[in-house]
N, C-alpha and C positions, 0 to 999 in steps of 0.2 A: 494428863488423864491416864490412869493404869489400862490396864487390857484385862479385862477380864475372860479366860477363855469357857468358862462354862456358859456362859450367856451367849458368845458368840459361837457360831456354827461354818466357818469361814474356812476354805482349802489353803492349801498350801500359798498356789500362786495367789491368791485373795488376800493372806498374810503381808506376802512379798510385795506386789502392791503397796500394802497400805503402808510400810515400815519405809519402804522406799519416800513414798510421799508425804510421810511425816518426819522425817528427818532430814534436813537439808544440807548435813555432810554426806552424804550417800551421792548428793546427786553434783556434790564438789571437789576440785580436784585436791582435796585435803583427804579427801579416806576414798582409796584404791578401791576396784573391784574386789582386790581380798578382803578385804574388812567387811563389802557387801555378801561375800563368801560365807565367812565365818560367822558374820551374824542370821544367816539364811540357816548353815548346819545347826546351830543353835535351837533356832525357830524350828525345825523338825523333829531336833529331838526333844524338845520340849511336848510338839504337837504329838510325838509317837507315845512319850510318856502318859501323858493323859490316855491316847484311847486305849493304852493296855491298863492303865488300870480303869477305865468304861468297861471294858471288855472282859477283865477279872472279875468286877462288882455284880454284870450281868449273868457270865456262868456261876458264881458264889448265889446268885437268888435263886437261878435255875436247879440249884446242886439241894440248898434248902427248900424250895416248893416239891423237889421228888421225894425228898429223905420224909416229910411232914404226909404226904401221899402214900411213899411205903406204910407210914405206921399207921393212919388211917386205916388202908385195908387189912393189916397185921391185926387191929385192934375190931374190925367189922366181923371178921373170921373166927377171933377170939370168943366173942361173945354169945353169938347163936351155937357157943358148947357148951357154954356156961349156961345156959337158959334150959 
C-alpha cells in the first residue's frame, strides 16, 4: 500500500515507527542499524522536501493576496480623481 504523505500529518518519529513495523528486515539481523539509518535520512529529507515546498506555496499565496490588495487600493485612490 503506498504512503501517501499529503493525506497524512504524521512526525518524524510517527514515520519511524511505522516504516520500522512494516518492514520486517528492519527488525532482522539481515539489514544493520545502517540500513535503518539510511532509510530514516531518506524519510526526512523527503519529509523536509515537502514542508518547504508547503511553506513556499503558502508565502507565494500570501505574496499574491498583497500584490491583488496593493492594486485594489491603487485602483480606489485612482478613481475618486477620475470622478
Amino acid at each position: 500500500m503506498p504512503f501517501h504523505f499529503r493525506r497524512a500529518k504524521l512526525s518524524l518519529g510517527e514515520l519511524r515507527f511505522n516504516i520500522q513495523q512494516s518492514n520486517p528486515f528492519l527488525n532482522n539481523s539481515y539489514c544493520p542499524s545502517l540500513c535503518f539509518h539510511f532509510l530514516m535520512k531518506i524519510t526526512e529529507v523527503i519529509v523536509t522536501r515537502i514542508e518547504l515546498v508547503n511553506y513556499t506555496r503558502k508565502k507565494e499565496k500570501k505574496r499574491q493576496v498583497w500584490v491583488l490588495q496593493k492594486m485594489e487600493q491603487s485602483n480606489s485612490s485612482i478613481s475618486p480623481q477620475l470622478s
